[in-house]
C-alpha positions in Angstrom: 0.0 0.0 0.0 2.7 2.6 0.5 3.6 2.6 -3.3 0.3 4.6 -3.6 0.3 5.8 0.0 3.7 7.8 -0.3 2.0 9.3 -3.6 0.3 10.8 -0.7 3.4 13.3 0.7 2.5 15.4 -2.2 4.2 18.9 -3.4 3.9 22.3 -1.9 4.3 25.5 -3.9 6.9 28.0 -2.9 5.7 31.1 -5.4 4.6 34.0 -3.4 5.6 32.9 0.0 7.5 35.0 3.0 11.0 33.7 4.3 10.4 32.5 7.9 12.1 32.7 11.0 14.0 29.2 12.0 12.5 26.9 13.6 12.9 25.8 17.0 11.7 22.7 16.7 9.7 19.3 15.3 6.4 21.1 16.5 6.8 24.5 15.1 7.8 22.9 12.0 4.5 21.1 11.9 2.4 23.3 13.0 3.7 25.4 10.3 3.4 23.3 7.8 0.2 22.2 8.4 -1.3 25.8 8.5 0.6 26.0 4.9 -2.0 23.5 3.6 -4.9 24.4 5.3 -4.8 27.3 3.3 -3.9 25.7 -0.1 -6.8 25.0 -2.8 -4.7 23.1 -5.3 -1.4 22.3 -5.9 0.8 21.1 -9.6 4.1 19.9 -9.7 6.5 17.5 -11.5 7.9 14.6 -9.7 10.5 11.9 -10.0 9.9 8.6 -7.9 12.9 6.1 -7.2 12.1 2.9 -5.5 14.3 0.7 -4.3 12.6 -3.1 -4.2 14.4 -5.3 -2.2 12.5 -8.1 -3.3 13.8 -7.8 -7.1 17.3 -6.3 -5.8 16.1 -2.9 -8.6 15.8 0.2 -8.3 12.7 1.6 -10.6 12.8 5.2 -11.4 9.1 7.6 -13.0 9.1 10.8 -14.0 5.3 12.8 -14.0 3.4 15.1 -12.8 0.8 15.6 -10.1 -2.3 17.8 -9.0 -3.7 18.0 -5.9 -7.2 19.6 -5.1 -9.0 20.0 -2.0 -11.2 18.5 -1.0 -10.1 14.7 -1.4 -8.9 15.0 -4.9 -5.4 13.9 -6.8 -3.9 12.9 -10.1 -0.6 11.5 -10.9 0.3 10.7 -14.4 3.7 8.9 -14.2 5.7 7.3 -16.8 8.4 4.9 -16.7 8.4 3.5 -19.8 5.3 2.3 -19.1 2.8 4.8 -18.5 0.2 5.1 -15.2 -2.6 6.9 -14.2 -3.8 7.4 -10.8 -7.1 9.4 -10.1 -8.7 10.2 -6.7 -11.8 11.8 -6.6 -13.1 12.1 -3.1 -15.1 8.8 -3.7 -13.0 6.2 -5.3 -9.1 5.5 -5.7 -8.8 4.6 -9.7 -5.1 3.0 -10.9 -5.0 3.2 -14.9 -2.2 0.6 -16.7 -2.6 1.1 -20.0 0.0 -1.6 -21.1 -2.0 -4.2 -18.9 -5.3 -2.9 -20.0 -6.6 -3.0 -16.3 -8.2 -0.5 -14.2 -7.9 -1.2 -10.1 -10.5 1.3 -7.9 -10.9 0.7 -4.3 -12.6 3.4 -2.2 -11.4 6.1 -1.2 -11.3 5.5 2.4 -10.2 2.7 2.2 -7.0 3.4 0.4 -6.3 7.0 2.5 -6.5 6.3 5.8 -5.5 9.2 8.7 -2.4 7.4 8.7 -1.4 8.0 5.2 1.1 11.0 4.3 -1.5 12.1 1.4 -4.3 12.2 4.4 -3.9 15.8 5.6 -3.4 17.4 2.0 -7.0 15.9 0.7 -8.5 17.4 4.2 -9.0 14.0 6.3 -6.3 14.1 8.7 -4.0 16.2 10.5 -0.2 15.1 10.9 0.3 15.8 14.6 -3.3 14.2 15.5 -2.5 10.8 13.3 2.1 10.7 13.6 4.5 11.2 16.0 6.8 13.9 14.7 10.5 14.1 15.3 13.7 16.3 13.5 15.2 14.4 11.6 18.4 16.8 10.4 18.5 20.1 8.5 21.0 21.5 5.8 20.9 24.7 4.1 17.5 24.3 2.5 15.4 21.8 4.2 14.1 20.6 8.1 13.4 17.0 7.6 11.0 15.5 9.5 10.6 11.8 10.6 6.7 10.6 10.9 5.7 7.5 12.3 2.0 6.6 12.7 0.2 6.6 16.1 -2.2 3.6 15.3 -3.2 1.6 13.0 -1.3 -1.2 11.2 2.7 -1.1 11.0 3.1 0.5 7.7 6.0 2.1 7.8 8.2 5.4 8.5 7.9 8.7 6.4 10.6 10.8 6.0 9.9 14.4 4.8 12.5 17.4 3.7 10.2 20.5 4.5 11.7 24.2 2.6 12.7 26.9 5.9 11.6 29.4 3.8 7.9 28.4 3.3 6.9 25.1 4.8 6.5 23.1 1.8 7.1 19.6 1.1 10.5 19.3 -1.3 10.7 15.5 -1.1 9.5 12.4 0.6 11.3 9.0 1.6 9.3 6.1 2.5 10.7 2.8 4.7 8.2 0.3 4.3 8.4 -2.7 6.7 9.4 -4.9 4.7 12.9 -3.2 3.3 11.4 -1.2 0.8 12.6 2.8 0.3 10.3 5.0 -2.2 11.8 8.7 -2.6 10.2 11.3 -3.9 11.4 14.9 -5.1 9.4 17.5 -6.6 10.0 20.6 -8.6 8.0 23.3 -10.9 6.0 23.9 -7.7 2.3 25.8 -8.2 -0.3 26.9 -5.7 -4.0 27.6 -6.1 -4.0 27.7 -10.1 -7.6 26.9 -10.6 -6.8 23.3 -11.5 -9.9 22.0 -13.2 -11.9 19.8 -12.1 -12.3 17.6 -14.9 -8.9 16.2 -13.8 -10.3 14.4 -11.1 -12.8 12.7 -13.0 -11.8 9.1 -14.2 -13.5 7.2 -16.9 -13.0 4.0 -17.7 -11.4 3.1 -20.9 -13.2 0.7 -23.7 -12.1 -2.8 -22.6 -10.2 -2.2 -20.1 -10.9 -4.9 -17.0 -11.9 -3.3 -13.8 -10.4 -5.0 -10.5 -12.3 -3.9 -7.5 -10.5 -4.0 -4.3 -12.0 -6.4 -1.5 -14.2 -4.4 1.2 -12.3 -4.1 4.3 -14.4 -6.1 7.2 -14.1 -3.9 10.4 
């Protein structure tokens, strides 16, 4: 799950925003980020994704581009080679292969729980409510951030390189449990564009097999 999940520590934009003070610690950094996002309506950026699969021994690397719009909505378009579209619009989670000609859609919350990073961009969580926040480092640029979740099942530890100037999210490292490391790094970074809507609206292509995810049993 974190393959999509780290999707989820999506982009900030960093046009138009004041240099701030350093922080003085895990929580201010937080707090400031999170007041960042509250305040954000939609966000663009491209993205490169490197994950390192410890079960192959590869490293896969992606190049796209992602949207973000509140509430509950994304859209990444990544291509490796092979190209993949993933579409959440508030409802339903929809991953597009065209090579495979298959369509997966589970629901939406389902796939984002509070404990995902993606969960307080899309308005459904908070990140000192559902993580335990500690600093992680800093260099010239960043505050990184190490995010753990509170509850839930043991899905791993996110890693996040925040800007000092603004509070946005530069880049994202995943540690799944299992040995796995997903980075992310974005660039090109736009805030509250007016990204349309239509983005956010998948439709399923002629012939394409639709896999539906199991309903979780609480």
């Amino acid at each position: 799950a974190w393959i999509l999940a780290l999707l989820l520590a999506a982009p900030g934009a960093s046009a138009g925003a004041a240099p701030a003070a350093k922080a003085e610690g895990a929580s201010e950094v937080v707090d400031r980020l999170q007041k960042r996002y509250d305040t954000t309506r939609d966000i663009t950026a491209n993205v490169v994704q490197e994950m390192d699969v410890t079960s192959f021994g590869k490293k896969f690397t992606s190049k796209g581009k992602v949207y973000f719009k509140r509430p509950g909505r994304m859209r990444w378009e990544m291509d490796d080679g092979q190209r993949q579209t993933i579409v959440a619009d508030g409802t339903s989670l929809w991953v597009y292969q065209p090579s495979e000609n298959q369509v997966y859609k589970a629901p939406f919350d389902q796939a984002f729980q509070s404990t995902t990073p993606v969960s307080f961009l899309t308005g459904i969580g908070r990140i000192a409510d559902d993580f335990s926040v500690a600093p992680d480092g800093e260099d010239e640029t960043r505050f990184y951030l190490r995010l753990t979740p509170r509850a839930g099942e043991a899905i791993g530890v996110l890693r996040l390189g925040v800007d000092r100037r603004n509070y946005d999210i530069l880049s994202a490292e995943i540690h799944d449990p299992i040995g796995n490391i997903t980075r992310l790094q974005f660039s090109d970074m736009k805030r509250d564009t007016g990204v349309d809507d239509a983005l956010f609206v998948f439709n399923v292509p002629q012939g394409a097999e639709v896999i539906e995810a199991p309903t979780q049993v609480e």
